[in-house]
C-alpha positions as protocol buffer text, in pm:
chain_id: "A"
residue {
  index: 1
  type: UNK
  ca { x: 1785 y: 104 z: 854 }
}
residue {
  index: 2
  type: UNK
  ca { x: 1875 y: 399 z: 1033 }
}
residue {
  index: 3
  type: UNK
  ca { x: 1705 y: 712 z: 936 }
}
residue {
  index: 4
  type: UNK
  ca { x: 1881 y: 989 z: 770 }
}
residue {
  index: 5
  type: UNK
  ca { x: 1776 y: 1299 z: 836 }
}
residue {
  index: 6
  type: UNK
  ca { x: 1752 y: 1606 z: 633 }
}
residue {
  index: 7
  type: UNK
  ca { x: 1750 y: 1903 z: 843 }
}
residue {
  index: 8
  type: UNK
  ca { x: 1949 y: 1913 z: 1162 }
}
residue {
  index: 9
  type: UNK
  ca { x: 1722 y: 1919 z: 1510 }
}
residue {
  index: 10
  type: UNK
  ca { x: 1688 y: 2292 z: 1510 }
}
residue {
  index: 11
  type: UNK
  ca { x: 1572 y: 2395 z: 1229 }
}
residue {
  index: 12
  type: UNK
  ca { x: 1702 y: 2800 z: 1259 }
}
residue {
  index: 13
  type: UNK
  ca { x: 2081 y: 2671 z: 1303 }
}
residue {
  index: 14
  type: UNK
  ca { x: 2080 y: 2575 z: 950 }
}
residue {
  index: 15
  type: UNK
  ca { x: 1956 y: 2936 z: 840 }
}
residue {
  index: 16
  type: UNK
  ca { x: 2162 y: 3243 z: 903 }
}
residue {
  index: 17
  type: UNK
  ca { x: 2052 y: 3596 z: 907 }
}
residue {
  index: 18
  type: UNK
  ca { x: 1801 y: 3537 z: 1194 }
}
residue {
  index: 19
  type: UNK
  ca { x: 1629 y: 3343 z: 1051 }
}
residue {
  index: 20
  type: UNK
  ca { x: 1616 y: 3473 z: 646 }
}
residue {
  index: 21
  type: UNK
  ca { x: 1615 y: 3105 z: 523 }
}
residue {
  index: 22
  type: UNK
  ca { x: 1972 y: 3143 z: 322 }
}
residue {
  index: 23
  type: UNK
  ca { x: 2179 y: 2833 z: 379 }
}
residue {
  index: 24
  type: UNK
  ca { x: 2404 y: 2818 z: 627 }
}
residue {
  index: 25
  type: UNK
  ca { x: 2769 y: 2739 z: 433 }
}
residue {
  index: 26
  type: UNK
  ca { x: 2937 y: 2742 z: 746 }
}
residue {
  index: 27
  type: UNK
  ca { x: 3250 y: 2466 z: 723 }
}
residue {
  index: 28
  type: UNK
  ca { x: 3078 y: 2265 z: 1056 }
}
residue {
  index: 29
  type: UNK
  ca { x: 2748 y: 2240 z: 812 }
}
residue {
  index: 30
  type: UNK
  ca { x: 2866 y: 2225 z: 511 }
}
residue {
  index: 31
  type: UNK
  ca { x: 3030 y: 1854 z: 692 }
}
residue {
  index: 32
  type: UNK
  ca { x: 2729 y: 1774 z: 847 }
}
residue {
  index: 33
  type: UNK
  ca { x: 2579 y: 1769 z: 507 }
}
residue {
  index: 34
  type: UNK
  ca { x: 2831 y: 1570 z: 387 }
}
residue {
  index: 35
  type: UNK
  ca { x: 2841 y: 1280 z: 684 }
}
residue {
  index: 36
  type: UNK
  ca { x: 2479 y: 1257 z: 574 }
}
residue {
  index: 37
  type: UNK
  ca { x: 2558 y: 1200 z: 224 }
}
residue {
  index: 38
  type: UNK
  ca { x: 2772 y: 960 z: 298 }
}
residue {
  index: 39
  type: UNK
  ca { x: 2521 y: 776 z: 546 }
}
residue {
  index: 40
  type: UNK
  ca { x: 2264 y: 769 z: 293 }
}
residue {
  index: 41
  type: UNK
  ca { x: 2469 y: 645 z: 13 }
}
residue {
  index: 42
  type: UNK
  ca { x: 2594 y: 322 z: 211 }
}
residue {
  index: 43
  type: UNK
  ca { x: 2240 y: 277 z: 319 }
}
residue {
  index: 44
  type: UNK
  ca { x: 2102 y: 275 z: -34 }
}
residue {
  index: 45
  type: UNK
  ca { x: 2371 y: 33 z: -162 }
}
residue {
  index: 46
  type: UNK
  ca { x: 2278 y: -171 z: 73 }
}
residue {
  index: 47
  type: UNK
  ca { x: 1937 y: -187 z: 39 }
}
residue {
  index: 48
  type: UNK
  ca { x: 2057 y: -225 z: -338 }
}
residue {
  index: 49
  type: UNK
  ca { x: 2280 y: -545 z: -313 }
}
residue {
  index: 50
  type: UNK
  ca { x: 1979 y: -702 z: -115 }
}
residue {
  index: 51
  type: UNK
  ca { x: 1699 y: -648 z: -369 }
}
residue {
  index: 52
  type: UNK
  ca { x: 1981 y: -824 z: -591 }
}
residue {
  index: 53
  type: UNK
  ca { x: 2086 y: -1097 z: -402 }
}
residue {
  index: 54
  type: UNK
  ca { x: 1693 y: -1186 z: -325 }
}
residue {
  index: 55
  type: UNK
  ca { x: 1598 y: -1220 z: -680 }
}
residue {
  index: 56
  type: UNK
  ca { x: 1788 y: -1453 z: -961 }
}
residue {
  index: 57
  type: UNK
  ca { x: 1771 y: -1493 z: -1292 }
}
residue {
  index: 58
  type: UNK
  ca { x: 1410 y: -1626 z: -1366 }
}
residue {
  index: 59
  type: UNK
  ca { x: 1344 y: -1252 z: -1194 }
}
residue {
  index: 60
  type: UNK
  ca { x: 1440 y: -1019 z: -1542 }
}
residue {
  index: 61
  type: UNK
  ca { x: 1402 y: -1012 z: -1814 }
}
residue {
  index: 62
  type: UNK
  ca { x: 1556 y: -774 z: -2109 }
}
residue {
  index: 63
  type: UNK
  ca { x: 1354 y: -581 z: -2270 }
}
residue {
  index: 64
  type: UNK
  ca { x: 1552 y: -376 z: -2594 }
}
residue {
  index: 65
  type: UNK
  ca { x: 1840 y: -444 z: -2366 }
}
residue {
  index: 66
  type: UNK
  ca { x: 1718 y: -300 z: -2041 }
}
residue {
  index: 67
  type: UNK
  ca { x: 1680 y: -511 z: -1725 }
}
residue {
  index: 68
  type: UNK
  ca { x: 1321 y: -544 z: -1660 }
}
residue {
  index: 69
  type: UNK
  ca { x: 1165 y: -662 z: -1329 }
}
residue {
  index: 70
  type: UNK
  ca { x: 915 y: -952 z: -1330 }
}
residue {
  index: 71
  type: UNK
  ca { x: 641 y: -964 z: -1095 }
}
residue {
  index: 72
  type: UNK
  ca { x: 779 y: -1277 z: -881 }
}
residue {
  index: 73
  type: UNK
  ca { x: 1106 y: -1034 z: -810 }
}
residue {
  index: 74
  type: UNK
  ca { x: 845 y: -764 z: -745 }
}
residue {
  index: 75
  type: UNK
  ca { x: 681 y: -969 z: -494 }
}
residue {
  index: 76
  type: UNK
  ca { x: 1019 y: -1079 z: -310 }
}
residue {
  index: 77
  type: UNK
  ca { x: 1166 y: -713 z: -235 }
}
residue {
  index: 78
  type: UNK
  ca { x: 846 y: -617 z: -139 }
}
residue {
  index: 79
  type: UNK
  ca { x: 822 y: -933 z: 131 }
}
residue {
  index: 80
  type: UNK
  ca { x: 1235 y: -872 z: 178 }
}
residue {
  index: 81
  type: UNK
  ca { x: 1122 y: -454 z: 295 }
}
residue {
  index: 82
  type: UNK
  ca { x: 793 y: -517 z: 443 }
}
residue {
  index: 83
  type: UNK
  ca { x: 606 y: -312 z: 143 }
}
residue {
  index: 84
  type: UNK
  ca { x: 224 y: -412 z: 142 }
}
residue {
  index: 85
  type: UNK
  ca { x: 61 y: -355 z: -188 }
}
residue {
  index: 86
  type: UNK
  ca { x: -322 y: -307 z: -205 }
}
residue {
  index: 87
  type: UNK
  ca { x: -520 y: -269 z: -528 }
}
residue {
  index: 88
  type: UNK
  ca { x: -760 y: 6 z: -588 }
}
residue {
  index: 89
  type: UNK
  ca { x: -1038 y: -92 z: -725 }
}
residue {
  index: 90
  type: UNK
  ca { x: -1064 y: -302 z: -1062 }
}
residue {
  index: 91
  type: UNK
  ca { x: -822 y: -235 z: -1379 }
}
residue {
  index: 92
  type: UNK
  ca { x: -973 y: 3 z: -1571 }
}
residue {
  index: 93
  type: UNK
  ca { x: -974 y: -136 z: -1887 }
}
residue {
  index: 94
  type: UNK
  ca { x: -983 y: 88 z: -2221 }
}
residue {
  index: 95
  type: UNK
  ca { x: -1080 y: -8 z: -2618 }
}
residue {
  index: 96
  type: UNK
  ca { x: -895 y: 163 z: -2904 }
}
residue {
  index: 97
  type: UNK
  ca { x: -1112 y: 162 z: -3250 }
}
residue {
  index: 98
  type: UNK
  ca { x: -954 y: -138 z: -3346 }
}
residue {
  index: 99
  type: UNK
  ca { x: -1049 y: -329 z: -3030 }
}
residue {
  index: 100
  type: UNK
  ca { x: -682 y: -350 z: -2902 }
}
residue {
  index: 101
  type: UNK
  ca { x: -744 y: -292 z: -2517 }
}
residue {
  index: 102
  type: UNK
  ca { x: -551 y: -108 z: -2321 }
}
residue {
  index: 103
  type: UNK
  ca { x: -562 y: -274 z: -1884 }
}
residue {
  index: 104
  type: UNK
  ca { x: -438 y: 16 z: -1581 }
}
residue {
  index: 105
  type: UNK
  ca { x: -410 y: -87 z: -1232 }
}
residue {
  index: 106
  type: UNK
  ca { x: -403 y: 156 z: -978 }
}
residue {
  index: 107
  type: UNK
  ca { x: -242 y: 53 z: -613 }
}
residue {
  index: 108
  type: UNK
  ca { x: -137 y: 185 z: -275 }
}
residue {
  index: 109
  type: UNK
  ca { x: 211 y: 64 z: -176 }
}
residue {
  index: 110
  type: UNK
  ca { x: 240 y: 141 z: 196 }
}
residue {
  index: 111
  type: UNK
  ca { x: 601 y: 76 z: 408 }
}
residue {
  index: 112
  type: UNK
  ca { x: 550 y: 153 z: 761 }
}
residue {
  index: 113
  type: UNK
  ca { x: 388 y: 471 z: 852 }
}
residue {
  index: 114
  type: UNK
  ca { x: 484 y: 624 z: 432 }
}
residue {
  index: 115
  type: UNK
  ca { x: 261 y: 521 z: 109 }
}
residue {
  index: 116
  type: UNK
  ca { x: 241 y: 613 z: -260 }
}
residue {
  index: 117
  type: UNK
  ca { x: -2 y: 484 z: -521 }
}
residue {
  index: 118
  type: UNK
  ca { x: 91 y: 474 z: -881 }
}
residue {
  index: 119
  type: UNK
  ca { x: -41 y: 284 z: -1165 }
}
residue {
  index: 120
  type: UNK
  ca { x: 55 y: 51 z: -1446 }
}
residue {
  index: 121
  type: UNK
  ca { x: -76 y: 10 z: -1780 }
}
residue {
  index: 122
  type: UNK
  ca { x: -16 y: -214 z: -2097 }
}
residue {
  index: 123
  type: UNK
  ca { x: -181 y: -216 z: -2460 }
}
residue {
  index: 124
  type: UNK
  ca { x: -268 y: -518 z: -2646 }
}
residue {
  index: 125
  type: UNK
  ca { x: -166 y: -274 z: -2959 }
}
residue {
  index: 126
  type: UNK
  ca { x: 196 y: -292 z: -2826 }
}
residue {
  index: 127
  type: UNK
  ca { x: 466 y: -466 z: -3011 }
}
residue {
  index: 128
  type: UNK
  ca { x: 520 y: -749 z: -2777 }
}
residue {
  index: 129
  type: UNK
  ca { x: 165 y: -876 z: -2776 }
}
residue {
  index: 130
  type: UNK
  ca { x: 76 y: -763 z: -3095 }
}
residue {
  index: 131
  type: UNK
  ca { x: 393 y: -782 z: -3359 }
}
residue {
  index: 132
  type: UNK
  ca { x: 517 y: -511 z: -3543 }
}
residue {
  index: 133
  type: UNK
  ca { x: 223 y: -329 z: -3710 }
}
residue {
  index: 134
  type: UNK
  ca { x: 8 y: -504 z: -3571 }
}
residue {
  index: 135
  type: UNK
  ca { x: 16 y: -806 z: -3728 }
}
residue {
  index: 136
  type: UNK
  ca { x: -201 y: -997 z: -3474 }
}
residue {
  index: 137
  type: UNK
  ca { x: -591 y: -905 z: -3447 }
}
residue {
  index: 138
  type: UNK
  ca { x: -747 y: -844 z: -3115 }
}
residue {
  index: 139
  type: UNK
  ca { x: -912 y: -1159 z: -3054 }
}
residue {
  index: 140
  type: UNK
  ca { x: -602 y: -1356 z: -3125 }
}
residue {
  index: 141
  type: UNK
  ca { x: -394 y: -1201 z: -2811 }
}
residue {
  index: 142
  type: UNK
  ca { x: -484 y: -1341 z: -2482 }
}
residue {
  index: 143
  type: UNK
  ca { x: -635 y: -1051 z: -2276 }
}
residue {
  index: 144
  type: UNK
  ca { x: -467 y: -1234 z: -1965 }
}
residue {
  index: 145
  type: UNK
  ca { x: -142 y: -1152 z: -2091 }
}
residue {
  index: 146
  type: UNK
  ca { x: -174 y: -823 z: -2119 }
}
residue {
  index: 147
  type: UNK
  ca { x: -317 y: -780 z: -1788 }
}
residue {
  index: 148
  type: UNK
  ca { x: -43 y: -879 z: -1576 }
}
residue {
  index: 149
  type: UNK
  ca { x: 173 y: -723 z: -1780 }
}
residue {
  index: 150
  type: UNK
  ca { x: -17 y: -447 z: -1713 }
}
residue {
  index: 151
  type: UNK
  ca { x: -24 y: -551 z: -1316 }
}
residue {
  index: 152
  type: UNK
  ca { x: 345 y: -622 z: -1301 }
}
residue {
  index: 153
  type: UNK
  ca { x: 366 y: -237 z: -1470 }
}
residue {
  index: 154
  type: UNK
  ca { x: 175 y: -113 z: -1132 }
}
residue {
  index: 155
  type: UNK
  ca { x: 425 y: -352 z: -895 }
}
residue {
  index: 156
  type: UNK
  ca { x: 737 y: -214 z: -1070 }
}
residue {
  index: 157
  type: UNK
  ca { x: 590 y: 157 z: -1094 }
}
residue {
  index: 158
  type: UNK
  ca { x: 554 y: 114 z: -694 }
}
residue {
  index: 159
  type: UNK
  ca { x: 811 y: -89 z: -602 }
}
residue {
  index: 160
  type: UNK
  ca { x: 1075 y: 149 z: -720 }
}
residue {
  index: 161
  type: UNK
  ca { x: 980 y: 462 z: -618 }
}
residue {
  index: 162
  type: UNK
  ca { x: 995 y: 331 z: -250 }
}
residue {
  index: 163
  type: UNK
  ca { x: 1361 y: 150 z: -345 }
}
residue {
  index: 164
  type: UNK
  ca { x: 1475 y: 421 z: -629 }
}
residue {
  index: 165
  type: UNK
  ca { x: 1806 y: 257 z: -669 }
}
residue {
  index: 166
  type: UNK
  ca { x: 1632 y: -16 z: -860 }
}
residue {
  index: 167
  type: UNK
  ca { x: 1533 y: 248 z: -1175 }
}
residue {
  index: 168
  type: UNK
  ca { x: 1769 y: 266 z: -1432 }
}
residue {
  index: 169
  type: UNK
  ca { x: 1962 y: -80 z: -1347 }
}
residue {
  index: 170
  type: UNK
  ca { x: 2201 y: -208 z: -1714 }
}
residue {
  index: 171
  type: UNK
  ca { x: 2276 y: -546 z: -1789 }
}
residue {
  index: 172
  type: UNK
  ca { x: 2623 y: -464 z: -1652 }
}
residue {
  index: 173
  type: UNK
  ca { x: 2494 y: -401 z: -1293 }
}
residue {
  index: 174
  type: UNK
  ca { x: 2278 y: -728 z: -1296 }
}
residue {
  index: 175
  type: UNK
  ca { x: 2636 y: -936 z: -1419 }
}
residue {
  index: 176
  type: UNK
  ca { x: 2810 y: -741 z: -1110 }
}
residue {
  index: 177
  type: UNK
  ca { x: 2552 y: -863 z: -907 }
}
residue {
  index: 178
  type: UNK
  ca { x: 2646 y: -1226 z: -991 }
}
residue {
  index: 179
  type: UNK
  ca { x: 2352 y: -1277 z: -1257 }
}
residue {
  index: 180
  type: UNK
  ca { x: 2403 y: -1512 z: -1572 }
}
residue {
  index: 181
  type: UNK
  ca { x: 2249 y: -1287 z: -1817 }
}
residue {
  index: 182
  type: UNK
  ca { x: 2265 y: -1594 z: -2061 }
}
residue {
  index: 183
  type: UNK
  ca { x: 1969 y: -1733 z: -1813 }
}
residue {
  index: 184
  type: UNK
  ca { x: 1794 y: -1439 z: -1837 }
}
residue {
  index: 185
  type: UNK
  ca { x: 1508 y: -1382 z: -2149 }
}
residue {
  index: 186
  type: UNK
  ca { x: 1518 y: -1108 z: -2361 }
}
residue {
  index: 187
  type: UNK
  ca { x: 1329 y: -921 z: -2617 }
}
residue {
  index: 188
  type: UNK
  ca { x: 1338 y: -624 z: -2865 }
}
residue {
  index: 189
  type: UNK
  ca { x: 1129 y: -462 z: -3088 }
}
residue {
  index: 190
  type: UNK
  ca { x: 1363 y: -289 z: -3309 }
}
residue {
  index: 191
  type: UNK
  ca { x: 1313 y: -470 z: -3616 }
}
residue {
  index: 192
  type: UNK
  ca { x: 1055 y: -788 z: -3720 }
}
residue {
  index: 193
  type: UNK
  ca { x: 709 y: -820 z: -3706 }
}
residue {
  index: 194
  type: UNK
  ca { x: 653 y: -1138 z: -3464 }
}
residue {
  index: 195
  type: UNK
  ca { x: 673 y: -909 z: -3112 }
}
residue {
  index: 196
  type: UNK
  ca { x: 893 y: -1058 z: -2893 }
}
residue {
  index: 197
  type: UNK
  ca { x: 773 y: -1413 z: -2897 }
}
residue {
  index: 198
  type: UNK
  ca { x: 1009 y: -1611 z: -3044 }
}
residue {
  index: 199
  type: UNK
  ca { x: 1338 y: -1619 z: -2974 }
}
residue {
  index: 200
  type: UNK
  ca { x: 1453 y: -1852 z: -3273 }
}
residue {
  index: 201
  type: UNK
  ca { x: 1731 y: -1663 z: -3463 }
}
residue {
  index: 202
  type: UNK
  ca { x: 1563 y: -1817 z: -3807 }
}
residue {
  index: 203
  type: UNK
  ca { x: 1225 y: -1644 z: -3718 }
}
residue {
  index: 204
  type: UNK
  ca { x: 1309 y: -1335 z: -3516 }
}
residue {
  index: 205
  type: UNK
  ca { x: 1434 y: -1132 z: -3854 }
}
residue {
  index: 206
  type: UNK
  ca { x: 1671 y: -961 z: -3654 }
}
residue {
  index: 207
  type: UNK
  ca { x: 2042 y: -958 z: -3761 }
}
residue {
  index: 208
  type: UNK
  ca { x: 2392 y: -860 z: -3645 }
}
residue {
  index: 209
  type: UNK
  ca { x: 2463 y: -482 z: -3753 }
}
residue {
  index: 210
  type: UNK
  ca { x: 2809 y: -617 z: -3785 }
}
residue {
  index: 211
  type: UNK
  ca { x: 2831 y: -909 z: -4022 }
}
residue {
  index: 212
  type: UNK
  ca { x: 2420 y: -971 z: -4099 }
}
residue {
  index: 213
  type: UNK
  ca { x: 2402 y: -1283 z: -3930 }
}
residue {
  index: 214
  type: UNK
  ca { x: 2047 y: -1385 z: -3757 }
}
residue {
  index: 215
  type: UNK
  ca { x: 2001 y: -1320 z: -3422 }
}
residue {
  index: 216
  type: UNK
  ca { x: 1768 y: -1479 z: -3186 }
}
residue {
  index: 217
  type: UNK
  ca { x: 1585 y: -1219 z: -2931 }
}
residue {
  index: 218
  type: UNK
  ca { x: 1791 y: -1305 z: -2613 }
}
residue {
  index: 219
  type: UNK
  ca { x: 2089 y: -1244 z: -2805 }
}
residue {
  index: 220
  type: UNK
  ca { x: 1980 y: -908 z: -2947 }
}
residue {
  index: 221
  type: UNK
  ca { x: 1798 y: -788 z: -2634 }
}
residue {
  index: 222
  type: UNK
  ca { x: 2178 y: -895 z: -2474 }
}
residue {
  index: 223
  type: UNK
  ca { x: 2387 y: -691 z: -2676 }
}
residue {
  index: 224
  type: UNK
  ca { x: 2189 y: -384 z: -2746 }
}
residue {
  index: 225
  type: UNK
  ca { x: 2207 y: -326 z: -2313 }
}
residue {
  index: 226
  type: UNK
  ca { x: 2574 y: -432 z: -2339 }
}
residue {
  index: 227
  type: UNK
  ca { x: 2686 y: -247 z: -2695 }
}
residue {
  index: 228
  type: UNK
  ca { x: 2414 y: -28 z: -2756 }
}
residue {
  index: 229
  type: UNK
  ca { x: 2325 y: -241 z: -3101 }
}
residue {
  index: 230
  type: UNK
  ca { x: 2240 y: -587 z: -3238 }
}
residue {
  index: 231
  type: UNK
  ca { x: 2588 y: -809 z: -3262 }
}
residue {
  index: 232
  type: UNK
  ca { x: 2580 y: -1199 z: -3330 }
}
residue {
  index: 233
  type: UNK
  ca { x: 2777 y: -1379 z: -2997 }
}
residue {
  index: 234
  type: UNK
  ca { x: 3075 y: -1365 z: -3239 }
}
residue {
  index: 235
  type: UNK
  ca { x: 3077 y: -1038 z: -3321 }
}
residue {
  index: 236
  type: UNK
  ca { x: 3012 y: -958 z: -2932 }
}
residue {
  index: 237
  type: UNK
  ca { x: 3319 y: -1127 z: -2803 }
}
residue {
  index: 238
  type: UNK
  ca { x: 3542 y: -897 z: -3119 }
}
residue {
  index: 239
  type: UNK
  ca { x: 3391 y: -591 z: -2911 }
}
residue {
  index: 240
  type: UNK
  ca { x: 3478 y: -725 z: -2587 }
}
């Protein structure tokens, strides 16, 4: 990709006043500013609608509606862009008075010469692992769970910094793409006490805000990204 630059070559011709550091708002850079824009926008979609087209469905998941990478997509657009990842050191691993543990990974993401690090952490005490008040004890959540959630946290955490356009992505981007959402699991927390584990309708206590009919956790994780609350697939297609 080509690089865009920020400044032009010569650095005082986009000051005026000798050199004062005000702007220059002259009409000649006011366009060069704006061919730039332009340059960098088309190169970001592009890099966009590859990161897409590299991952599929088994990729995301939904989590209260929001697209949510999984580390096998995290590990494809970092082979697609030629991002290394290397671990620093060993999760740190925290205990809460209950025993709920709480895993971080810390790791450098490097793409050519450039690198970040950032970190990624997950809780047993959270919803999806433990239910809704914590209904499950700590030795009845598998610890190995938790730490790749935890891992995949760090991937996604790096991942997107380098490739921003991937933050903030809606279930109506990943259908544009070409993605069958209905392929794609899904999970929410808002109401329930079993996490986001099963995704029986009869067992997830979640129901329509329309017409109280039980919803499974695909189908609520669905509409809350596409309606912004809970509806049955019958009530969905009314608000379509």
């Amino acid at each position: 990709m080509e690089e865009i630059e920020i400044i032009g070559k010569d650095a005082a011709d986009m000051s005026s006043n000798n050199g004062s550091g005000l702007l220059d708002s002259s009409a000649d850079n006011i366009l060069y500013f704006a061919e730039k824009a332009d340059q960098y926008i088309a190169a970001m979609n592009k890099i966009m609608d590859a990161a897409l087209k590299i991952t599929n469905e088994r990729d995301w998941c939904l989590i209260g509606g929001n697209p949510y990478l999984q580390e096998s997509g995290a590990t494809k657009i970092a082979r697609l862009f030629g991002i290394s990842v290397q671990l620093i050191g060993q999760p740190k691993i925290e205990c809460d008075t209950q025993g709920y543990k709480t895993f971080t990974y810390k790791a450098r993401f490097m793409l050519k010469e450039q690198f970040i690090e950032c970190e990624g952490s997950r809780s047993a005490s959270e919803d999806f692992f433990a239910g809704k008040g914590r209904a499950k004890k700590p030795d009845e959540i598998d610890e190995r769970d938790v730490k790749m959630a935890a891992y995949t946290n760090c991937l996604n955490n790096g991942i997107k910094r380098l490739i921003p356009g991937l933050r903030g992505l809606d279930v109506d981007t990943l259908e544009r793409a070409g993605f069958n959402i209905s392929r794609i699991s899904g999970y929410t927390f808002k109401t329930g006490s079993r996490g986001g584990k099963s995704d029986k309708a009869e067992d997830s206590e979640l129901m329509c805000e329309s017409c109280g009919k039980a919803v499974s956790q695909k189908v609520a994780s669905y509409s809350q990204g596409k309606f912004g609350k809970i509806l049955c697939m019958e009530c969905q297609a009314q608000n379509k």
